[in-house]
Structures are given as structure tokens and as C-alpha cells.
C-alpha positions in Angstrom: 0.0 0.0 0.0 2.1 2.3 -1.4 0.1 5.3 0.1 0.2 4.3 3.3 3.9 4.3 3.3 4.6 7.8 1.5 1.9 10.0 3.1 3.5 11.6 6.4 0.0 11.7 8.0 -0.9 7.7 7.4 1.2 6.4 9.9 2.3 3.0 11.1 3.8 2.7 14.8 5.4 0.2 16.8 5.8 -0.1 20.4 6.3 -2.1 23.5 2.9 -2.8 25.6 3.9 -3.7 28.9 0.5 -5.2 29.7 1.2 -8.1 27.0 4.3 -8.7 28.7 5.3 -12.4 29.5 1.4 -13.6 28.2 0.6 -17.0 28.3 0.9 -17.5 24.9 3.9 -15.9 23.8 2.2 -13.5 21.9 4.5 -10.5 20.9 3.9 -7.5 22.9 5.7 -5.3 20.7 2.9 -4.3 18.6 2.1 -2.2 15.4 -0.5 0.9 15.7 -2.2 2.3 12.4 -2.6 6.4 12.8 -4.5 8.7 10.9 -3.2 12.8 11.3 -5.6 15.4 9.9 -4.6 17.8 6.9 -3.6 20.5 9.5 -1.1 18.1 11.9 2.1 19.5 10.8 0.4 23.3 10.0 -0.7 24.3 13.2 1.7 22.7 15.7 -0.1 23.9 18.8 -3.1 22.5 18.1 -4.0 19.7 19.8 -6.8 17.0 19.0 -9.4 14.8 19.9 -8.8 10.8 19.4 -10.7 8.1 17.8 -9.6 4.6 18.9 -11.1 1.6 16.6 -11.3 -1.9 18.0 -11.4 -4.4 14.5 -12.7 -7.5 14.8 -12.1 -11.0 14.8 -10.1 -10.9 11.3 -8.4 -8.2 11.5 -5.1 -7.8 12.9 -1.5 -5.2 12.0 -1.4 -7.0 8.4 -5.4 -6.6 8.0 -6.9 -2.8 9.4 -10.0 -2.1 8.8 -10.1 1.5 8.0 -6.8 2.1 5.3 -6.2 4.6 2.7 -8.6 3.8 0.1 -11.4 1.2 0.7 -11.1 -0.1 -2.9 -7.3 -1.4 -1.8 -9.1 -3.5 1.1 -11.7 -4.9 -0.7 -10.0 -5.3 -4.0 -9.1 -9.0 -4.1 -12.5 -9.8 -4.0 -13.5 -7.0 -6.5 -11.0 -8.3 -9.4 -12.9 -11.8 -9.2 -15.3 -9.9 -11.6 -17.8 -7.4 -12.3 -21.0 -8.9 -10.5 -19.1 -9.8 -7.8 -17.5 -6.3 -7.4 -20.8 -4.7 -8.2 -21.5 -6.3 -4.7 -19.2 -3.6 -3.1 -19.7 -0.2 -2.3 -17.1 1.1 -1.6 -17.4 4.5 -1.4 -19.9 4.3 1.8 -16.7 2.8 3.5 -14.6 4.9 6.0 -11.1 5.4 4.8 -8.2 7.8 5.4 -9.4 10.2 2.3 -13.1 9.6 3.3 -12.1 11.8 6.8 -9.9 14.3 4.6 -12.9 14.7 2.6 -15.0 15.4 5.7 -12.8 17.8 6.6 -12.0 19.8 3.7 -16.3 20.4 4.0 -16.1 21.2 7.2 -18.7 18.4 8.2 -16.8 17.1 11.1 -13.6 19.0 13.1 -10.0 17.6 12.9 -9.5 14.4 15.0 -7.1 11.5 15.2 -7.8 8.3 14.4 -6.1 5.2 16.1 -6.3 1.6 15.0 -4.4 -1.2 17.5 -3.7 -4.6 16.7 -6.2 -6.4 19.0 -5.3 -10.4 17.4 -3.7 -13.0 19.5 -0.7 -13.3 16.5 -2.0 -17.3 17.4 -3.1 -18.7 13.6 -6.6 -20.0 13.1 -6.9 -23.5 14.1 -7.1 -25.1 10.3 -4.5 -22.6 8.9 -7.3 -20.8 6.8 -6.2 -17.8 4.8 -8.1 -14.7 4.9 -10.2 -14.1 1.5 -9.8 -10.8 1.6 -6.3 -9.8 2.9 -4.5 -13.4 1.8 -2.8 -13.5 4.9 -3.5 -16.9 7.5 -6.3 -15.6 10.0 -5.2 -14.7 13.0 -7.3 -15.7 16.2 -8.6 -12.5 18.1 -8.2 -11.5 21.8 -11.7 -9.6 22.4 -10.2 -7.4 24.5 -10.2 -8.7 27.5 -8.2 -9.2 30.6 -7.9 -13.3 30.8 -5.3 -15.3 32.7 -5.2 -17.4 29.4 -4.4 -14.9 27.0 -2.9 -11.6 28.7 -4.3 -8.8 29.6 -5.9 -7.2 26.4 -8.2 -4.7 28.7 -4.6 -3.3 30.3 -3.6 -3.2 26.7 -6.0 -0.6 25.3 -7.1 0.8 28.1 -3.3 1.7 29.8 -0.9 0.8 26.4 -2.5 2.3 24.0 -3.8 5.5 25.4 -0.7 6.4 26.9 1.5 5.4 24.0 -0.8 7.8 21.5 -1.2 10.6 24.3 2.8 10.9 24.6 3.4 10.3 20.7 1.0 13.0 19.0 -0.8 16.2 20.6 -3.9 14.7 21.7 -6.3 16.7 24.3 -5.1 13.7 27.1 -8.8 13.6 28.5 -11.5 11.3 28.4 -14.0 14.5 27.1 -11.8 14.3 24.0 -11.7 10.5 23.8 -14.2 7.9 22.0 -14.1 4.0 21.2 -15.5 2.4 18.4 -15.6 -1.2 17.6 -16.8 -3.2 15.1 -17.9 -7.3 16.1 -15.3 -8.5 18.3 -14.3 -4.5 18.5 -18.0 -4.1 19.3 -17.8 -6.2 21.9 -14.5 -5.2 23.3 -15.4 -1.4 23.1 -18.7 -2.0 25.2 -16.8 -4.4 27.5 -13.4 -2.1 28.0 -16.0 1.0 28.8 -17.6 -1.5 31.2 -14.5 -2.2 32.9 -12.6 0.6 32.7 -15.3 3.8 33.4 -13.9 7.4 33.3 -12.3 6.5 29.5 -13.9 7.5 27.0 -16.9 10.0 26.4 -17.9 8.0 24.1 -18.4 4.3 22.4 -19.8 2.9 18.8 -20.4 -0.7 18.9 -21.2 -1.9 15.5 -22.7 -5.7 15.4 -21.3 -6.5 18.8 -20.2 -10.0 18.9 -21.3 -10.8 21.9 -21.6 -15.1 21.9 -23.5 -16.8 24.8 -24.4 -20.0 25.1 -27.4 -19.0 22.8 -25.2 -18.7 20.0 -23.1 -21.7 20.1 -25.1 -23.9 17.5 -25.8 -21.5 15.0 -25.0 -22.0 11.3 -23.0 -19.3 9.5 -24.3 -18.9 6.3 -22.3 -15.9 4.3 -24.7 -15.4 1.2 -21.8 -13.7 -0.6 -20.0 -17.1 -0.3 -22.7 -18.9 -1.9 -22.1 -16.7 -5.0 -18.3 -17.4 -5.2 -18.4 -21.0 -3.7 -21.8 -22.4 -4.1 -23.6 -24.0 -1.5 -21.9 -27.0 -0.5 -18.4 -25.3 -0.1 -20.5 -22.1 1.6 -21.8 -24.0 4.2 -18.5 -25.8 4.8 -16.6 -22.7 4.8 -19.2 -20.9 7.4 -18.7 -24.1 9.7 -14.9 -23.8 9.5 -14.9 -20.0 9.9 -17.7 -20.2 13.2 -16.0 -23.4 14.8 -12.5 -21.0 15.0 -14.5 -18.3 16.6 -15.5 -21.0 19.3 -12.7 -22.2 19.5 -11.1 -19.2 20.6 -13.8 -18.0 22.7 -12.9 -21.2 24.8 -9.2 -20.6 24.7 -9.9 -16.8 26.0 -12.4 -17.9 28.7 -12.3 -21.2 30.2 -9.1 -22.6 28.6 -8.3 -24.8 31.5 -11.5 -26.5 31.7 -13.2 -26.3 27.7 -16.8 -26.1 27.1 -17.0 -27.1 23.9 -15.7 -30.5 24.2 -18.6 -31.1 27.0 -22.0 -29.5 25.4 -24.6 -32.2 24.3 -27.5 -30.6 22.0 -31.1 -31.2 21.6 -32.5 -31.7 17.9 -33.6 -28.0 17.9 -30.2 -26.8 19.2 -30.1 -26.1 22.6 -27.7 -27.4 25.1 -28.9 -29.9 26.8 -25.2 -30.9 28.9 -22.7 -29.4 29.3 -19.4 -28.8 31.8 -21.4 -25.7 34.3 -18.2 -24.2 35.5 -16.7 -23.9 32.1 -20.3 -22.7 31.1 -20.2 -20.2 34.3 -16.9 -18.9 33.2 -18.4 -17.6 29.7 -21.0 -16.9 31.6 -19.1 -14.4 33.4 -17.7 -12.4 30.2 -22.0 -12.2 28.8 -21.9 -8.2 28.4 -25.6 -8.7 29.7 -24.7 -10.2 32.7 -21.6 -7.6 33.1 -24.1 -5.1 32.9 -26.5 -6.2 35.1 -23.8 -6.3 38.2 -21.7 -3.5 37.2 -22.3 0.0 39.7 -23.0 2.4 37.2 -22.7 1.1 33.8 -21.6 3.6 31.4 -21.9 6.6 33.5 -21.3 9.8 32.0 -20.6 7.8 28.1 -23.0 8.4 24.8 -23.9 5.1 23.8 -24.7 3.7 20.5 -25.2 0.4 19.6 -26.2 -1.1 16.0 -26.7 -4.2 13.9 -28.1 -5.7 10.7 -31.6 -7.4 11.0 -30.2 -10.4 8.8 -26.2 -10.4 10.5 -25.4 -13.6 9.2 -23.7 -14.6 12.7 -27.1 -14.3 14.6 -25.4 -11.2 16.6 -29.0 -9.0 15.4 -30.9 -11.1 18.7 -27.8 -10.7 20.6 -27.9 -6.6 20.5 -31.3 -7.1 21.2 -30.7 -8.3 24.7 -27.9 -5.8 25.3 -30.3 -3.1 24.5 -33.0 -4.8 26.8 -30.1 -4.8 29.4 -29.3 -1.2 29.6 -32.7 -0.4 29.1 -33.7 -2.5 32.4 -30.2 -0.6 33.8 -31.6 3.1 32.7 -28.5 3.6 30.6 -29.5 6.1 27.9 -28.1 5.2 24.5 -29.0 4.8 20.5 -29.8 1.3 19.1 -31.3 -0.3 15.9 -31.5 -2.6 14.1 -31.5 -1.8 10.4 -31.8 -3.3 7.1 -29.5 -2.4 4.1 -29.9 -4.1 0.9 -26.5 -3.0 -0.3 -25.0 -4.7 2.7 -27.2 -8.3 2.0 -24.0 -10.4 0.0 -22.8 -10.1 4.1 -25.2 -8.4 6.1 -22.4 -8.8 9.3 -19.3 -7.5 7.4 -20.7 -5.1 4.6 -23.6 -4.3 7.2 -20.6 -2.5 9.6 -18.4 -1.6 7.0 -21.1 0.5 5.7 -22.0 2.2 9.2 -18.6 2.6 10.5 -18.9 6.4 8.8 -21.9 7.2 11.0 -20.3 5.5 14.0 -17.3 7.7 13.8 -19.2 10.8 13.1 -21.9 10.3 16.4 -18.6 9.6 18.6 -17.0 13.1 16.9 -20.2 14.8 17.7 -19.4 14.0 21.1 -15.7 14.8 21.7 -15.1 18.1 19.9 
């Protein structure tokens, strides 16, 4: 990305988080940080700015961001399969780096900073499986959480990152000036980091927030894009494959020393039926509904909004459902919906956020100024 590397404002760090020190798994904690500078950065050099932090999800990782340059460069190795399939892409509703120049040039939004970590595990999907869109094997993702399993991915964004981008760049160092957005894990690591760490952020995005219980542990992903490329047979092979990692490492990051998976028994309609309970207790435990419910003041003082496709192929639509149910029983005040957007039906989960990831950025702007 030959952009990235020669514009001085698209930037791409690398530095030491202390709170992935000595993890369990040996992942690196020297880490790589994407950063986006407005126009003005180097003009007006005692101007300091607001911050944007974007939690990716379960895909993406410091070889796969989610907001670049130029959307067409993400998405274009599934674009060049051919014109039908490419006329399945829009890109130009996606955020990228000239999408927030463009914004500012207009005067539609005021200069801010924009900060993507690397939130994988650096651990490689448990088949190998290469990611279709950035070629690279898939990397496992943390969800951005403390766990004794894992490290301490919470610490990570919540200490690392924040200080690492407040000393590197002229931020305004306060939480009025700060704002999370995440997109499926990211969604749920941006609700659950607020959760945990209160006092942050002013405010929080969560775009299709992957939130799996045990209500979600037989579904069937069924990508209708794939069924396009691959046909059925292969689509519904490659949605088991993709769904089973996402288990997988949802175990690893919450109850690796005594699995669930391994233990549940289902019913013909899909409900378990046995299971190991303190394994199922400890996923339990991370259920931002249940978090919620217990927590003192749940985010206190944060502008909330929360958003998902009806048809998200990963069944997350239901699961926002209950978060908003949660905070609505809690009093928290926020924005929710569940939308439909033909445009986004070849993947209603990832073309579904990729599309809103604009309006997420501009509600948390409208807030931080």
C-alpha cells in the first residue's frame, strides 16, 4: 500500500505494551498501531486534538486494518474476481483515510485523530485458513479482554495504547476528547473495556457486537456472498470452519483450563442440553448482559450507541437485542437499531458495519469536539 507508506500523515507505529508482557501464549507485545493525522497536523503545531480509537474484529489484525487509505485497496481482491461480484461492493460508503480528509476539507466534522491497535492474538486459526480478503492466514482475536489465558488485552487498550498515542501526538489527554468504536469483536471489546474501565472515554460505537452466549453456540454461519463465489456446499463448509475458529477461541480466552466445547450435548432443535457448568459459568461471566447487570454504574457519563443488521449472518442482530433490553432495564440512555440495508445483503455482518462505520465515527466526533 504504497500510500500508506509515502503520506506523512498515514502512519504506522510500533511499540512495547507492557501489559502483553510475558502472556501466556507468547504472543509479541511489541505491537504495530495504524494512525491517521488530519490535513492540518504538521500546520498548526499547537493545536492539539481529539482521538478516535477503533477496536477491529475477529479478522483483522496489524497485516489486515479495517479503516486504510482507500477502501477499494481492502476490498479489491475480491473485487478483481469480476464485475457482478464487485458490483456487490460499495465502496465508497466505506470509512477510509481520504473519506475523513474529505470530511474535513467540507467542514462536516472538526480535525481528529484516528487510532487503530492490533487487537489479534498473533495465534493462527486452528485449520490454517487464509483470509479471503487480505490473503494473509487468520489470525485468532483477543476480544479485549483481561484473561489469565491470554494476557491482559483490557490493560492493553485501556493503559498501552492511550498512553502510547497521548505521549506520541498532541492529543487533548482527556476522556471528554476520547471515544471507542468497535466493530464485532471490537464491538464487543469497546462495550466491555468502557464496562471495565469507566472514566475512559466520552464516548463508544459498537457496531454488530459479537457478543456469543451459550445461545449462540449452535448456530450456522451462512455468508450469502460465499454462496455466490463457492456455491452451497463449499458455503456452508466454509461458514462451519470460519464459526468453529470463533468457538474455538472464545474457549481458549475464557475457560481454557477446563473447555466447554468439548462437554455440550445438543437437543434436535439446538439447545444445550449438557454441558461442563463451570466452564459454562466462566463464559457466563464475560456475557456483556450479565456484566451489565452487576456493574455500579454502567456507562456513566458515556454516549452510547449500539447497531446491527436485522439479517447479520452470525445471529449477533438477537444478541444486540438483549444488550439493549439490558441497559434499558439498567436506565442507561443510549442509540440502538436494528437496520436493514440491501447494499449490505451479499454479508449483512461484514458489509452491514463496514457501511455504518462512517456514521459511528461521526456520532462519537459529535461528542468529543
Amino acid at each position: 500500500m504504497a500510500e500508506l507508506e509515502n503520506n506523512p500523515r498515514y502512519l504506522v507505529g510500533k511499540f512495547f505494551a507492557k501489559s502483553l508482557e510475558k502472556n501466556p501464549l507468547g504472543s509479541p507485545a511489541e505491537r504495530h498501531i495504524h494512525i491517521y493525522l488530519p490535513p492540518d497536523y504538521f500546520k498548526d503545531l499547537k493545536r492539539s486534538y481529539p482521538v478516535i480509537y477503533f477496536l477491529h474484529g475477529y479478522l483483522g489484525s496489524h497485516q489486515n486494518i479495517t479503516v486504510g487509505p482507500n477502501a477499494e485497496d481492502k476490498w479489491k481482491p475480491l473485487t478483481s474476481l469480476g464485475p457482478e461480484i464487485a458490483a456487490m461492493f460499495h465502496t465508497e460508503r466505506m470509512a477510509s483515510y481520504h473519506m475523513f480528509d474529505q470530511w474535513l476539507q467540507a467542514g462536516e466534522v472538526k480535525p481528529f485523530i484516528f487510532v487503530q491497535p492490533d487487537g489479534s492474538l498473533h495465534r493462527p486459526h486452528m485449520l490454517n485458513v487464509k483470509n479471503m480478503v487480505s490473503g494473509e492466514i487468520s489470525l485468532k482475536g483477543s476480544f479485549y479482554i483481561d484473561s489469565p489465558y491470554i494476557g491482559n488485552y483490557e490493560s492493553y487498550i485501556a493503559n498501552d495504547i492511550i498512553k502510547y498515542v497521548d505521549h506520541s501526538y498532541r492529543t487533548i489527554p482527556e476522556a471528554a476528547h476520547r471515544a471507542l468504536v468497535g466493530s464485532s469483536m471490537g464491538g464487543y471489546g469497546a462495550l466491555s473495556v468502557c464496562l471495565g474501565r469507566p472514566g475512559l472515554f466520552a464516548a463508544v460505537a459498537a457496531l454488530s457486537p459479537g457478543n456469543f452466549t451459550q445461545d449462540t453456540l449452535s448456530w450456522k454461519l451462512r455468508v450469502p456472498m460465499l454462496h455466490n463465489l463457492l456455491g452451497e456446499e463449499a458455503a456452508a463448509e466454509t461458514g462451519d470452519i470460519a464459526y468453529n475458529d470463533i468457538l474455538d477461541t472464545m474457549d481458549l480466552v475464557y475457560s481454557n483450563d477446563r473447555r466447554l466445547l468439548p462437554t455440550i450435548k445438543f437437543s434436535p432443535d439446538g439447545k444445550v442440553v449438557e454441558c461442563d457448568r463451570v466452564a459454562l459459568a466462566n463464559w457466563e461471566k464475560r456475557d456483556l448482559n450479565n456484566i451489565i447487570k452487576s456493574a455500579t454504574s454502567p456507562f456513566k457519563d458515556i454516549k452510547l450507541k449500539i447497531d446491527c443488521d436485522r439479517n447479520d449472518e452470525f445471529g449477533l442482530a438477537a444478541e444486540a437485542a438483549k444488550i439493549h433490553t439490558s441497559l434499558r432495564e439498567r436506565g442507561v440512555p443510549h442509540e440502538f437499531e436494528i437496520y436493514y440495508d440491501p447494499e449490505a445483503a451479499p454479508s449483512p455482518h461484514q458489509l452491514g458495519i463496514a457501511y455504518r462505520t462512517p456514521a459511528a465515527i461521526k456520532f462519537c466526533l459529535s461528542h468529543i469536539g
